[in-house]
MARMI-241065 format. One line per 5 residues: number of its first residue (from 1); their letters; for each residue x, y, z of N, C-alpha, C, O, CB. Coordinates in nm, 3 decimals, decimal comma. Glycine has a CB too. Example, Ala and Ser with C-alpha at 12.3 -4.5 7.8 and 13.67 -1.06 7.14 Angstrom:
BEGIN
1) AS) 1,319:-0,569:0,780:1,230:-0,450:0,780:1,320:-0,330:0,780:1,424:-0,332:0,846:1,131:-0,447:0,905 ~ 1,285:-0,225:0,708:1,367:-0,106:0,714:1,290:0,003:0,787:1,341:0,114:0,804:1,408:-0,060:0,572
This chain:
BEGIN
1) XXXXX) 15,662:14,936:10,782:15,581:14,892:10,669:15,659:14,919:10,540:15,719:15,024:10,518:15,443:14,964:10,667 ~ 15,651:14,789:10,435:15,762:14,833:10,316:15,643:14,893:10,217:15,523:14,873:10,237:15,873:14,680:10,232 ~ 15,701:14,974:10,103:15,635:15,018:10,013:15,519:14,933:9,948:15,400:14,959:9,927:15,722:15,054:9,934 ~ 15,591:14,826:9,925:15,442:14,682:9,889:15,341:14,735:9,964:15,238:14,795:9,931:15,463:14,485:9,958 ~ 15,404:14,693:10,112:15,220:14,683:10,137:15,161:14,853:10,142:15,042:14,884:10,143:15,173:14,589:10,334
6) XXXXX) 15,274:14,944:10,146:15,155:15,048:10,131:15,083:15,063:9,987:14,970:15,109:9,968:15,213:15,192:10,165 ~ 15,170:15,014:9,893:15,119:15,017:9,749:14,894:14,864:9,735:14,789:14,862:9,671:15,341:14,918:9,625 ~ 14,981:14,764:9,870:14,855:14,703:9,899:14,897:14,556:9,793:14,999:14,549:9,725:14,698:14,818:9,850 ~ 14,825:14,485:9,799:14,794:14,344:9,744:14,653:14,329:9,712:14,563:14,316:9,795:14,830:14,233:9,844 ~ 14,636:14,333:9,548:14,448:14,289:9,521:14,478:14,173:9,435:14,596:14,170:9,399:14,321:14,427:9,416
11) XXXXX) 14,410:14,084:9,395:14,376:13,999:9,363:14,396:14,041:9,220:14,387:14,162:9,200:14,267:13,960:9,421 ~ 14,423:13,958:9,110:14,509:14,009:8,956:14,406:13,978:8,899:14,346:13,871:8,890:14,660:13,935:8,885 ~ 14,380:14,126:8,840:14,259:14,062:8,674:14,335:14,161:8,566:14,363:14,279:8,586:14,015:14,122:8,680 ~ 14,359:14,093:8,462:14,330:14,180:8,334:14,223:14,068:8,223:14,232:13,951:8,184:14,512:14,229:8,249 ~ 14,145:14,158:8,209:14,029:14,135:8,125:13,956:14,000:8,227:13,834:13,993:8,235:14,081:14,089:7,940
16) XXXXX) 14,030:13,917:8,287:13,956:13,813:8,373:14,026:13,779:8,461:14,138:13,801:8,414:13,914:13,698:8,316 ~ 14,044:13,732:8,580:14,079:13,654:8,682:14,209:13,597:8,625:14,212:13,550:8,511:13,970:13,551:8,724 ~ 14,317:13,601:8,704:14,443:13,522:8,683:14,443:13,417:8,786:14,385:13,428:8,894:14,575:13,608:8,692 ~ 14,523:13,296:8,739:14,529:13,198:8,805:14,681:13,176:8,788:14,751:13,204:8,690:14,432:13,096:8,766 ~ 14,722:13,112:8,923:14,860:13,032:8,925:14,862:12,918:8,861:14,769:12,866:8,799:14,906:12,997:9,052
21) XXXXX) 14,965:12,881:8,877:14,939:12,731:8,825:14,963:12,610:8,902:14,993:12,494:8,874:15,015:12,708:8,716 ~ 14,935:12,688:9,028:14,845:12,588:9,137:14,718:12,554:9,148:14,653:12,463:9,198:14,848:12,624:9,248 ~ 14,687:12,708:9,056:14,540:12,691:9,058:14,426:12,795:9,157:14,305:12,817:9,159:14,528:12,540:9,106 ~ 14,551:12,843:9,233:14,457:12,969:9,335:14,500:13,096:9,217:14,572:13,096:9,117:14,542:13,010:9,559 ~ 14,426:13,189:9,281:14,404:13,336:9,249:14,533:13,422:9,281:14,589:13,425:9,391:14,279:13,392:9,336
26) XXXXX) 14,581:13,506:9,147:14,718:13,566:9,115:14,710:13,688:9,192:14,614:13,759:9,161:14,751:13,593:8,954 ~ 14,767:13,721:9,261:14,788:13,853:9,330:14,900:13,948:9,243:14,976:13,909:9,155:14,845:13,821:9,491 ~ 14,884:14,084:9,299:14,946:14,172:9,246:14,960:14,299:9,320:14,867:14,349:9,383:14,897:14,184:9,138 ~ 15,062:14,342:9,311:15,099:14,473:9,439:15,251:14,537:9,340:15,303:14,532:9,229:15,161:14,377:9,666 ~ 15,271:14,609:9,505:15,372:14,720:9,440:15,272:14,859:9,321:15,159:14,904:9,304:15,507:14,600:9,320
31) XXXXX) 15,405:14,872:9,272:15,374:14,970:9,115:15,326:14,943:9,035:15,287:15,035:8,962:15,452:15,010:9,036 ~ 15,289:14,767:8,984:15,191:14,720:8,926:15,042:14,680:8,986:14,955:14,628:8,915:15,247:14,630:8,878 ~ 15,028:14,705:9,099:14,894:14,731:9,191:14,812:14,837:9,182:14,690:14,844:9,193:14,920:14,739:9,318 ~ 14,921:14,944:9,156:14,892:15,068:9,117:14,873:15,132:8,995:14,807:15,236:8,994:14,960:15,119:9,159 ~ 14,918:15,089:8,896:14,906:15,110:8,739:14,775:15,007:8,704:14,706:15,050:8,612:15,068:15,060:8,646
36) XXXXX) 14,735:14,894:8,755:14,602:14,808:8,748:14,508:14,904:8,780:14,420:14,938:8,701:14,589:14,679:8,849 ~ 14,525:14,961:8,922:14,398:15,043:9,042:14,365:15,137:8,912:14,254:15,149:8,859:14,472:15,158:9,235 ~ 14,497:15,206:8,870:14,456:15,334:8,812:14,421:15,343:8,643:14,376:15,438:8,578:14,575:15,430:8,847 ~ 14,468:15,180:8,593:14,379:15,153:8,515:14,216:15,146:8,527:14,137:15,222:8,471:14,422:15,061:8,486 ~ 14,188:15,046:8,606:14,035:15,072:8,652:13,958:15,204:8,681:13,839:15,230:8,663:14,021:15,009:8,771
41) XXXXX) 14,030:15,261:8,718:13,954:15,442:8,766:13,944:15,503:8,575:13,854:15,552:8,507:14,135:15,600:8,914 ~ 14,070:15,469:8,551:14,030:15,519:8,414:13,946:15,479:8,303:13,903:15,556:8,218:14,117:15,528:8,361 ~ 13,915:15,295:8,311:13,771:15,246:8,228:13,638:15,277:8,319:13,536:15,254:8,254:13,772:15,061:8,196 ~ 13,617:15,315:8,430:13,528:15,341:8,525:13,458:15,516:8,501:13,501:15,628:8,530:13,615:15,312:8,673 ~ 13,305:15,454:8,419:13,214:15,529:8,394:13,201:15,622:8,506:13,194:15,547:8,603:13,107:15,460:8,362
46) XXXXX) 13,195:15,703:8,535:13,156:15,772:8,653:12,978:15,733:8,684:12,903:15,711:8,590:13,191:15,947:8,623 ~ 12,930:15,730:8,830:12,799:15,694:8,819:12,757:15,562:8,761:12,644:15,536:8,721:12,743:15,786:8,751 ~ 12,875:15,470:8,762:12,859:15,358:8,705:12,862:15,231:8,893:12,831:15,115:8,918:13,013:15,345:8,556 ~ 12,890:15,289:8,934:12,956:15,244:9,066:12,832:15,304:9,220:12,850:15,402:9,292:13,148:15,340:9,067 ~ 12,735:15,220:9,224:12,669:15,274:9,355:12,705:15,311:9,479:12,609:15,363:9,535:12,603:15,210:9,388
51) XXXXX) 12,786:15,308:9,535:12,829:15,355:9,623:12,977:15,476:9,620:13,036:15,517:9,719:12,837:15,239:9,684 ~ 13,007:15,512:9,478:13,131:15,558:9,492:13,118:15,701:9,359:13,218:15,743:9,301:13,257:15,413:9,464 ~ 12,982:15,752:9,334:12,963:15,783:9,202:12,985:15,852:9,144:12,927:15,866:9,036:12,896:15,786:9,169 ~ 13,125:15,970:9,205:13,191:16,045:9,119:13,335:15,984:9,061:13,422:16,054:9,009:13,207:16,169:9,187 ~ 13,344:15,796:9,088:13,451:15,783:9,104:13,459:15,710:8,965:13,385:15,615:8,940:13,491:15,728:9,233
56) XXXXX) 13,574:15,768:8,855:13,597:15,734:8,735:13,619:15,822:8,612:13,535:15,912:8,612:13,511:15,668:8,717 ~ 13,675:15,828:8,539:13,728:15,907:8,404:13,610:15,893:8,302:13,538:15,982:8,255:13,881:15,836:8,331 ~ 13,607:15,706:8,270:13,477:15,728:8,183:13,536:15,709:8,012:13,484:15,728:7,903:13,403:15,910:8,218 ~ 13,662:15,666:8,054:13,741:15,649:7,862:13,683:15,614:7,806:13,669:15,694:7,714:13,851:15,568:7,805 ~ 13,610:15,510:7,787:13,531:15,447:7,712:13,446:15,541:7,619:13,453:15,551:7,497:13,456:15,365:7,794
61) XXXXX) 13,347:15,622:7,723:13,261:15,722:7,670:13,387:15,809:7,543:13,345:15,898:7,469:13,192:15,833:7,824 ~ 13,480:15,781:7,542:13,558:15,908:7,471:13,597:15,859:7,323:13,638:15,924:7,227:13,710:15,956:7,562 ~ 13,567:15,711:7,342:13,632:15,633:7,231:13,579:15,682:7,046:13,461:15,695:7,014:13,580:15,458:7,273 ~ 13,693:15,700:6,953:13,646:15,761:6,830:13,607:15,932:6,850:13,547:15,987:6,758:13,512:15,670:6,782 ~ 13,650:16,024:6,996:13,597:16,160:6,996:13,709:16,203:7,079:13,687:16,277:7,174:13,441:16,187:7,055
66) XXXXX) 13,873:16,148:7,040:13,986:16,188:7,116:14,063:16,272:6,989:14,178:16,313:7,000:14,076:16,047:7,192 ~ 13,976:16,291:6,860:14,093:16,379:6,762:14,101:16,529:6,781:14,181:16,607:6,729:14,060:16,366:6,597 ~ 13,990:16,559:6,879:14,014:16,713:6,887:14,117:16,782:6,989:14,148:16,725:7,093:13,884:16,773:6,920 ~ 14,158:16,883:6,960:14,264:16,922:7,058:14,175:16,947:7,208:14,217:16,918:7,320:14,352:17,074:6,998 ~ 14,037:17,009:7,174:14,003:17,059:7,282:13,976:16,908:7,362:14,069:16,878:7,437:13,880:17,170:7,263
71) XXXXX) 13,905:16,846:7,358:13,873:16,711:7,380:13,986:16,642:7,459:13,958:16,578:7,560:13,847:16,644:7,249 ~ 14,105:16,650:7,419:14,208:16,572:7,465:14,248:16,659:7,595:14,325:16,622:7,684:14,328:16,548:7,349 ~ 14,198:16,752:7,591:14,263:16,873:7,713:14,175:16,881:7,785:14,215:16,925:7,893:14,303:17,026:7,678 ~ 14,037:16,857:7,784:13,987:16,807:7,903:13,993:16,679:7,964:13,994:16,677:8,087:13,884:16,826:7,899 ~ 14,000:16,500:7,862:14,056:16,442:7,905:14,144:16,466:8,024:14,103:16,472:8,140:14,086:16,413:7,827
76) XXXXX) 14,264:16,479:7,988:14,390:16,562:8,037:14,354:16,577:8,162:14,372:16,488:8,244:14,424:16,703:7,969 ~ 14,286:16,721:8,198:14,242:16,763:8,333:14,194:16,623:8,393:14,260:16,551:8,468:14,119:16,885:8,331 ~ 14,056:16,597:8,342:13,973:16,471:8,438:14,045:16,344:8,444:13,993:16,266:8,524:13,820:16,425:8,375 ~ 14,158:16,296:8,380:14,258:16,220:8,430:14,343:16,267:8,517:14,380:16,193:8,607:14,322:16,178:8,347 ~ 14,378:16,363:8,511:14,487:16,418:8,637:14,398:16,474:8,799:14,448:16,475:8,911:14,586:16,588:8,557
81) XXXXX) 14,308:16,501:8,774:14,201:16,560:8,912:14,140:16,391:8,971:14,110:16,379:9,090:14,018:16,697:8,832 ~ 14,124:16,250:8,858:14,109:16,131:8,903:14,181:16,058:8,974:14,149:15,996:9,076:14,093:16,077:8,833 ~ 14,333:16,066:8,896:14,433:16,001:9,018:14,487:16,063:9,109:14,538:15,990:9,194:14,539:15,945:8,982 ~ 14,500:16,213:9,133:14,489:16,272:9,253:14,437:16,217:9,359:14,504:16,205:9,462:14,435:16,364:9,242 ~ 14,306:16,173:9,350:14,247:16,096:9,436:14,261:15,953:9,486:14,184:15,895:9,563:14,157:16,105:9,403
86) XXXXX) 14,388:15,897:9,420:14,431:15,782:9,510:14,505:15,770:9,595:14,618:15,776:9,547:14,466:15,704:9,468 ~ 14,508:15,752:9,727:14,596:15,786:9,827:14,722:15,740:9,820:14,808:15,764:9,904:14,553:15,753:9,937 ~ 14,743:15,646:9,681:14,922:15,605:9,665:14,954:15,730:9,532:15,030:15,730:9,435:14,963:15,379:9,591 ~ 14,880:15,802:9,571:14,955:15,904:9,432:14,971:16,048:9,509:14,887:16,124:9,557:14,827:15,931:9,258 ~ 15,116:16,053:9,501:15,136:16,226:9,585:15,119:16,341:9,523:15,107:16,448:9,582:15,275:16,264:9,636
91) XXXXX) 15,116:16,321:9,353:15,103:16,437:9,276:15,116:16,363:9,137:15,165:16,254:9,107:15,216:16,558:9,311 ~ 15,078:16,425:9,091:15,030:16,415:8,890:15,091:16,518:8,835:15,037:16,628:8,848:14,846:16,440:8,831 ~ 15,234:16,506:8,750:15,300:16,567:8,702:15,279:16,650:8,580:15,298:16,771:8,565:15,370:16,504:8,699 ~ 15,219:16,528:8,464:15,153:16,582:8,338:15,070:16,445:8,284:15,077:16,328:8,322:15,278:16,647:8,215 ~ 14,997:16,505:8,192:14,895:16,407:8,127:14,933:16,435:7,968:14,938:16,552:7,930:14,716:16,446:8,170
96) XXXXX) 14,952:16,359:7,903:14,899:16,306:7,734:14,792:16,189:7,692:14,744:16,080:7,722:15,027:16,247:7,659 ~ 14,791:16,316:7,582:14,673:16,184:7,488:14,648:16,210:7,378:14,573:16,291:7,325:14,520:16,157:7,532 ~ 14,744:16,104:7,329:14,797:16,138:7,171:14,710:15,982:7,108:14,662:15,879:7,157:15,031:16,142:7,146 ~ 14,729:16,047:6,961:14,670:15,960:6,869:14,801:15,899:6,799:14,901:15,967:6,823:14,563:16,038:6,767 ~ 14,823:15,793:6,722:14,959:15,759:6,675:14,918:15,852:6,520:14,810:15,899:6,483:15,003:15,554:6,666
101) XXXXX) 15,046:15,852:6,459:14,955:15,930:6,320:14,911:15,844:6,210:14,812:15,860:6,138:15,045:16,045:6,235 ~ 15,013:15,736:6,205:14,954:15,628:6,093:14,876:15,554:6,195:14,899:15,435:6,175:15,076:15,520:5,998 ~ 14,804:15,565:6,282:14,712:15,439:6,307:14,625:15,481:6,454:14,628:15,435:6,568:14,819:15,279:6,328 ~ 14,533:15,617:6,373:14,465:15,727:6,433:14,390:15,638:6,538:14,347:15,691:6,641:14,369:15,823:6,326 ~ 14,371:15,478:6,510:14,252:15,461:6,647:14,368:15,394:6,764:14,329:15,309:6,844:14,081:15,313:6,603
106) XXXXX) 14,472:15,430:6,765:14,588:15,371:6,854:14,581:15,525:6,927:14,626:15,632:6,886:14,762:15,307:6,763 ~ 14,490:15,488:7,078:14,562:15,616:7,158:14,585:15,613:7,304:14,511:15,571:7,393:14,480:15,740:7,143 ~ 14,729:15,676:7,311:14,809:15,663:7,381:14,762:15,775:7,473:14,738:15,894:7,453:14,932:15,658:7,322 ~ 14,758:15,693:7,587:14,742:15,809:7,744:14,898:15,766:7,807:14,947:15,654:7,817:14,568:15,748:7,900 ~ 14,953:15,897:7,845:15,097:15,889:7,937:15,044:15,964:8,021:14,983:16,065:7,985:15,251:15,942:7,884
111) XXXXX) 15,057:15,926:8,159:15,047:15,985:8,271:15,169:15,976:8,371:15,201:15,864:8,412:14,935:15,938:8,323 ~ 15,261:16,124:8,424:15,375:16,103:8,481:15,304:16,149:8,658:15,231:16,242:8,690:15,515:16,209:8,396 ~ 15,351:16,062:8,724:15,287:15,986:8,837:15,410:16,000:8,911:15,520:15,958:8,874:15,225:15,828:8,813 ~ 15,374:16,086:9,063:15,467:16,062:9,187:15,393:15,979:9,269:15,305:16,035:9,335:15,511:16,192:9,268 ~ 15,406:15,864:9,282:15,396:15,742:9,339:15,468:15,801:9,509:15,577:15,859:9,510:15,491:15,607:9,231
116) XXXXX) 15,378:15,770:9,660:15,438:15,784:9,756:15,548:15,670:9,774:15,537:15,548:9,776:15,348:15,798:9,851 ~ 15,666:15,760:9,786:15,793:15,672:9,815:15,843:15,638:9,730:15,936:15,558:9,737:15,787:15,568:9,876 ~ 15,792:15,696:9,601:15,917:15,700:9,489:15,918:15,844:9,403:15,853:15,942:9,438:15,896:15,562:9,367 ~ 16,017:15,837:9,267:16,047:15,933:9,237:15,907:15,927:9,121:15,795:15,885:9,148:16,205:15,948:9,206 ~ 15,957:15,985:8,977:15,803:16,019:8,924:15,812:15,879:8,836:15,913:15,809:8,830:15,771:16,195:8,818
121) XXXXX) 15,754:15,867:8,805:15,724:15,735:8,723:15,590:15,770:8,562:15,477:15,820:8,561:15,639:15,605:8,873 ~ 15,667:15,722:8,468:15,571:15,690:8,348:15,492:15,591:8,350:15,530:15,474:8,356:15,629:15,668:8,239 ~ 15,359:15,633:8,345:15,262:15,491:8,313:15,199:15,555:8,192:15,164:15,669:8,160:15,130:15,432:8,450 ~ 15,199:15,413:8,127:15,119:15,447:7,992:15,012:15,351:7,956:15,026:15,233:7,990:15,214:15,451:7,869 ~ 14,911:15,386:7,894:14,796:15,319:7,854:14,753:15,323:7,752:14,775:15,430:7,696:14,714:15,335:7,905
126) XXXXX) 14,676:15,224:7,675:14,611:15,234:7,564:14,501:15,166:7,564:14,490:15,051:7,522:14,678:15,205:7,469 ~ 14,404:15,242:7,616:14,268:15,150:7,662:14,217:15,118:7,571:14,145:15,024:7,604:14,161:15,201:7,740 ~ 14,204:15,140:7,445:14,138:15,142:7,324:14,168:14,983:7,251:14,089:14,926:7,175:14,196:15,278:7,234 ~ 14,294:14,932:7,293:14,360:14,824:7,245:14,338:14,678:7,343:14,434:14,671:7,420:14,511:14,874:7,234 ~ 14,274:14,601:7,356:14,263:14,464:7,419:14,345:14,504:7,529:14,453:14,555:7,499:14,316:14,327:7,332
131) XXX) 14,307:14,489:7,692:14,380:14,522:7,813:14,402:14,641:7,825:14,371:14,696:7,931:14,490:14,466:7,829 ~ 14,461:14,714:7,722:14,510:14,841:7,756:14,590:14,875:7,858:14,573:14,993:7,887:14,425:14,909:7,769 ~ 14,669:14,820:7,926:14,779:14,823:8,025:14,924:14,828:7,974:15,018:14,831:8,054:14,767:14,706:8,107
């Protein structure tokens, strides 16, 4: 089995459904299968999801209440104890979540990610911004 398919193949959305330009539905796998998945866990309310209801970070809820230090350091934790829990993630190295300084509602989540079957990898996000991917 190559890394693809353990990384899996879902069907491509950011903000809506992608299409080819055949006209069927855009797939997506690998390390970008995985930076999507773990986007979603991170806009995913916890208790928002019936069948799954501890499953999610909940960013949203945080939006405009990320300037405190303490605040960002629990972030921090409940992003790193979230993707723990995806079975393509072997370990969670470190978490940030910084504000830019000239343009305080720009904030940046870096999460350094051991991906199974590779080395560590940077993913970064800015959910706050259209897509946030």
């Amino acid at each position: 089995m190559s890394l693809i398919d353990a990384f899996k193949t879902d069907i491509a959305h950011v903000g809506d459904l992608v299409k080819t330009p055949s006209g069927d539905l855009g797939t997506i796998s690998g390390l970008a299968n995985l930076k999507e998945a773990l986007f979603h866990r991170l806009m995913t309310v916890p208790g928002t999801l019936v069948h799954r209801p501890t499953y999610g970070v909940g960013i949203p809820l945080y939006q405009g209440r990320l300037s405190s230090f303490s605040v960002q350091q629990r972030l921090a934790s409940l992003i790193q104890e979230q993707f723990k829990q995806d079975p393509r993630v072997e370990d969670v190295k470190s978490t940030s979540v910084q504000s830019e300084d000239l343009n305080p509602q720009m904030t940046i989540i870096t999460v350094v990610v051991n991906p199974v079957g590779y080395s560590e990898v940077a993913l970064k996000f800015t959910p706050f911004v259209g897509g946030g991917l």
